[in-house]
C-alpha positions in Angstrom: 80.5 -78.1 13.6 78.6 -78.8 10.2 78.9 -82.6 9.0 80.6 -81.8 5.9 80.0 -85.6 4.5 76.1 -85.0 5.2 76.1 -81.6 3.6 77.6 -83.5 0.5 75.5 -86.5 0.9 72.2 -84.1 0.7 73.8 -82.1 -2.5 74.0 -85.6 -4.6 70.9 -85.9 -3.6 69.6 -82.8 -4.5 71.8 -83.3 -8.0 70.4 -86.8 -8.3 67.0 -85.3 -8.5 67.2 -82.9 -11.2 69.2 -85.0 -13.0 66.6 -87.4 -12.9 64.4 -85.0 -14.4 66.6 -83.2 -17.2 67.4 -86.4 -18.5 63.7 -87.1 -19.5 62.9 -84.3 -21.4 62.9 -84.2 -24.8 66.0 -82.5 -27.0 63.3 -80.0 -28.1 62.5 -79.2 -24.3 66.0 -77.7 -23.6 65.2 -75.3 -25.9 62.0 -74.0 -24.0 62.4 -70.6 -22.1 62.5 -70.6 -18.1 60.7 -67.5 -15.9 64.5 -66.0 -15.6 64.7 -64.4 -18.4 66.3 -64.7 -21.7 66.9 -68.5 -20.2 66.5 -72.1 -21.6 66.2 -75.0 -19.7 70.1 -75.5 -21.7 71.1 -72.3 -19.7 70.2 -73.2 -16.7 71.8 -76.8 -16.9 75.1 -75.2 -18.2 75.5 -72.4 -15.7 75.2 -75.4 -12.8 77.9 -77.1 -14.7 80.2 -73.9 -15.1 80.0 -72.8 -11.8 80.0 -76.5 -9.8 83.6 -76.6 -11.9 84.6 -73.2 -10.9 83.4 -73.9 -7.0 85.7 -77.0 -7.6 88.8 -74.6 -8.4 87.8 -72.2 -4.9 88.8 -75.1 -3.4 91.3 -77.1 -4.9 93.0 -74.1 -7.1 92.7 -70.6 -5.2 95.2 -69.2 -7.4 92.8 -70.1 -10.5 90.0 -69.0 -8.9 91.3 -65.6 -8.6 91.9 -65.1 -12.3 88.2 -66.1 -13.0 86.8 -63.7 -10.1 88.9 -61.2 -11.6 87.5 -61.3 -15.3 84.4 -61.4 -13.5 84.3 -58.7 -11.7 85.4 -56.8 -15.2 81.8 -57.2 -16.9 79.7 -59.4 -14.2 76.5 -59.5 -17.2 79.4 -60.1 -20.0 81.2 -62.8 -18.3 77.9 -64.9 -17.3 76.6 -64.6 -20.9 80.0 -65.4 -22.4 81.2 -68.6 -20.1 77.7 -70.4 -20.8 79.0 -70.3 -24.6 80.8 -73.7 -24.7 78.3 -75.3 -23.1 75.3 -74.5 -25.1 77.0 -75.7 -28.2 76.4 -79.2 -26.7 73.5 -81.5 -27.0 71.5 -81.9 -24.3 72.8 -85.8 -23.4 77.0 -84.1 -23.3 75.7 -81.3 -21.3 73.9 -83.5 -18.8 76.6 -85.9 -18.4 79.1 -82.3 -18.1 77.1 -81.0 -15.4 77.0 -84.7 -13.2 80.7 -84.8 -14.0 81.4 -81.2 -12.7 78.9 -81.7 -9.7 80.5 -85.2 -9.3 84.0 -83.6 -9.2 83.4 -80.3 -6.8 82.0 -82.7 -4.3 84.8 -85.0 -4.4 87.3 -81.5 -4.0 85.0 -80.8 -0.9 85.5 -84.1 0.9 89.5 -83.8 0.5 89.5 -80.1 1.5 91.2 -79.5 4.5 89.6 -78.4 7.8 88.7 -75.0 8.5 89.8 -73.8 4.8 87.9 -70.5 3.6 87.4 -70.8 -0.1 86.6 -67.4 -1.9 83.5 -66.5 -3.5 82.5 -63.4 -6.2 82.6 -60.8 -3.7 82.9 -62.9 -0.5 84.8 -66.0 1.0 82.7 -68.8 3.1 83.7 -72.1 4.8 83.7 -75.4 2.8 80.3 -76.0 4.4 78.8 -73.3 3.3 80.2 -73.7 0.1 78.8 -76.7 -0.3 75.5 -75.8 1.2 75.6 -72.8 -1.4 75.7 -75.2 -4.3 72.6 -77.3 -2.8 71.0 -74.2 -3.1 71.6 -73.5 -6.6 70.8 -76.6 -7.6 67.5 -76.7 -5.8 66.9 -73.2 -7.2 67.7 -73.5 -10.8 66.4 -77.0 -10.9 62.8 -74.9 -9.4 63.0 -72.9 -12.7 63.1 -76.2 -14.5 60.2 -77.6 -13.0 58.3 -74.2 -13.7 59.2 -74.2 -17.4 58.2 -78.2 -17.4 54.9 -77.7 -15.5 56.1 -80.1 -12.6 55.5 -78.5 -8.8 58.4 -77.7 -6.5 60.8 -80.1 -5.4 60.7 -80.5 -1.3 62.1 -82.3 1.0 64.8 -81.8 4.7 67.2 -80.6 2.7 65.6 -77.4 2.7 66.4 -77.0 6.0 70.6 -76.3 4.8 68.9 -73.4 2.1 67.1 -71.9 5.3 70.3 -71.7 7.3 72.4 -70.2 4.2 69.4 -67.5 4.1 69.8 -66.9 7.4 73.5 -66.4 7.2 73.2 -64.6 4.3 71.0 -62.0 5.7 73.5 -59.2 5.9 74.9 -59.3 2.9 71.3 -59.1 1.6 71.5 -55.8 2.9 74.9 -55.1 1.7 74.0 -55.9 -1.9 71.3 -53.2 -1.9 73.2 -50.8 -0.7 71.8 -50.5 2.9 73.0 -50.9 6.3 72.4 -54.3 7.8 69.8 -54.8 10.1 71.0 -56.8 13.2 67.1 -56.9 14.4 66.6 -60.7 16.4 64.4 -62.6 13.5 62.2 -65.8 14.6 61.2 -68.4 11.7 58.4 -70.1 12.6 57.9 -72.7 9.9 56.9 -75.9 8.5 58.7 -78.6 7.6 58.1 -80.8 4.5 56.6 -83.3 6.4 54.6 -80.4 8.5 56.4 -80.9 11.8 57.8 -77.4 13.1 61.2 -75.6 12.1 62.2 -72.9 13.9 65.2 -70.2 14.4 65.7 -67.5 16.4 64.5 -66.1 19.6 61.3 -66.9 21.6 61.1 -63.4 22.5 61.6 -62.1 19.2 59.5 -59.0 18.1 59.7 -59.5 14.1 58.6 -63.2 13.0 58.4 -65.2 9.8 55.7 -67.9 9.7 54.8 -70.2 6.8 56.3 -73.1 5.1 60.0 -74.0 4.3 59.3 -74.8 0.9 57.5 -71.0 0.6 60.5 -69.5 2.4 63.4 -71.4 0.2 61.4 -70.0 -2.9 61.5 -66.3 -1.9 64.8 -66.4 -0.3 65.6 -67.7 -3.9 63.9 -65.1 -5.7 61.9 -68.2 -7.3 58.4 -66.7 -5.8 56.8 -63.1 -5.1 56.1 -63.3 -1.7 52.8 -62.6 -2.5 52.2 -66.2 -3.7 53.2 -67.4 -1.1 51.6 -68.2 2.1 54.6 -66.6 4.4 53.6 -63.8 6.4 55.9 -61.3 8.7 54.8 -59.8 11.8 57.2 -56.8 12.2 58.8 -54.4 9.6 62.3 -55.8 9.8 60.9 -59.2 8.9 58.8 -57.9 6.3 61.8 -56.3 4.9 64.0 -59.2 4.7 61.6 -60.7 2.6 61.4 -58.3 0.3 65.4 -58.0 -0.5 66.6 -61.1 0.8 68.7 -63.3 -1.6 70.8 -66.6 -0.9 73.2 -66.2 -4.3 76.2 -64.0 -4.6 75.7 -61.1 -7.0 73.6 -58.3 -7.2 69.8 -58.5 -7.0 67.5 -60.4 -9.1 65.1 -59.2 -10.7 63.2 -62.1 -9.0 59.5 -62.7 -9.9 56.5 -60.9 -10.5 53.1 -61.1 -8.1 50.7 -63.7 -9.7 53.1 -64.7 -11.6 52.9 -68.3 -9.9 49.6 -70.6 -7.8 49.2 -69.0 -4.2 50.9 -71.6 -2.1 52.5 -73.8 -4.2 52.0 -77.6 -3.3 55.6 -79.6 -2.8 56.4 -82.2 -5.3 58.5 -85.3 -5.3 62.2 -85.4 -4.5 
């Protein structure tokens, strides 16, 4: 059973981080576009703080919830351009202190949740854990645009190893979002940790592997790297595959990021 108090523990961490960071730059800075595009650093900050409050309400107001997945689902490019709104008419000092207040709140909602509670998702439901776990991720992930835009190398540390198990879990609906039957192939990750000792998933025996580092896997899983910067390679075409359409977000696919578009093998950075 997951240690929800850990999983929460290693998501103020991972807030702590980029907080750390967004509250050096410069006003101008928040203004500078990110690789996704048509986003500012400002963007990214508020869709963290829009959707840590709305993960809150999954949890604590199901009810709520509902009647924001349901707008939602109305115009899914609409409603993400449209909620972000309120939030980029702050400066950067009240968004920053928005987003740590809504990140703040959603992980206090966690820790009271009651045990074994599925809290629904856009197009899915998941346990607390992996609620929580989810957030990490987009934190981690958004935070990696950041550091792109910024010129600062990827963040990495253990707490990759919670984005690598969401991947793993979310393998299927991978599938599901483009539209093709899931592949219930055995998958082996062979890789390495941030402080190089070995991570690994998935039978011995297994015919299709993964191999490379955490960091490299967390960035393609997020659509953050090509795989072709990366130093990740796949021995069998069900392996390959998942790294090509794998994703660890709700929503349709990314548009992700283009080859050389990044360094080969990107070096981790402090966390």
């Amino acid at each position: 059973m997951a240690d929800i108090r850990q999983l929460v523990a290693d998501l103020e961490a991972e807030v702590s981080t980029l907080a750390e960071l967004v509250m050096k730059l410069a006003d101008d800075e928040w203004e500078h576009d990110t690789p996704a595009s048509g986003w500012t650093v400002a963007h990214q900050v508020a869709h963290l703080a829009h959707f840590d409050q709305v993960a809150a309400l999954a949890i604590s107001d199901q009810a709520r919830f509902q009647i924001v997945a349901a707008e939602a689902a109305l115009d899914p490019q609409g409603y993400g351009a449209k909620v972000l709104l309120p939030y980029l008419a702050r400066g950067p000092r009240e968004l920053s202190a928005t987003w740590v207040e809504a990140a703040r709140y959603f992980r206090t909602v966690a820790l009271r949740a009651e045990p074994g509670l599925r809290a629904p998702w856009f197009g899915l439901s998941m346990s607390v854990a992996s609620l929580v776990t989810a957030r990490t991720m987009e934190t981690w992930a958004h935070g990696q645009d950041i550091r792109d835009t910024v010129g600062l190398p990827p963040a990495s540390s253990d707490r990759l190893k919670s984005i690598v198990h969401l991947a793993i879990g979310a393998r299927p609906y991978s599938y599901g979002v483009h539209d093709l039957a899931p592949v219930s192939t055995p998958i082996r990750l062979e890789l390495a940790a941030p402080d190089g000792s070995p991570w690994r998933w998935g039978p011995e025996d297994a015919v299709n592997v993964i191999y490379g580092s955490a960091l490299d896997f967390c960035l393609v899983l997020t659509q953050r790297r090509h795989v072709l910067d990366t130093d990740l390679r796949a021995s069998g075409r069900d392996a390959a595959e998942w790294l090509a359409i794998g994703q660890t977000f709700a929503g349709k696919p990314g548009a992700g990021r283009r080859p050389g578009q990044f360094n080969l093998a990107p070096r981790p950075g402090p966390t």
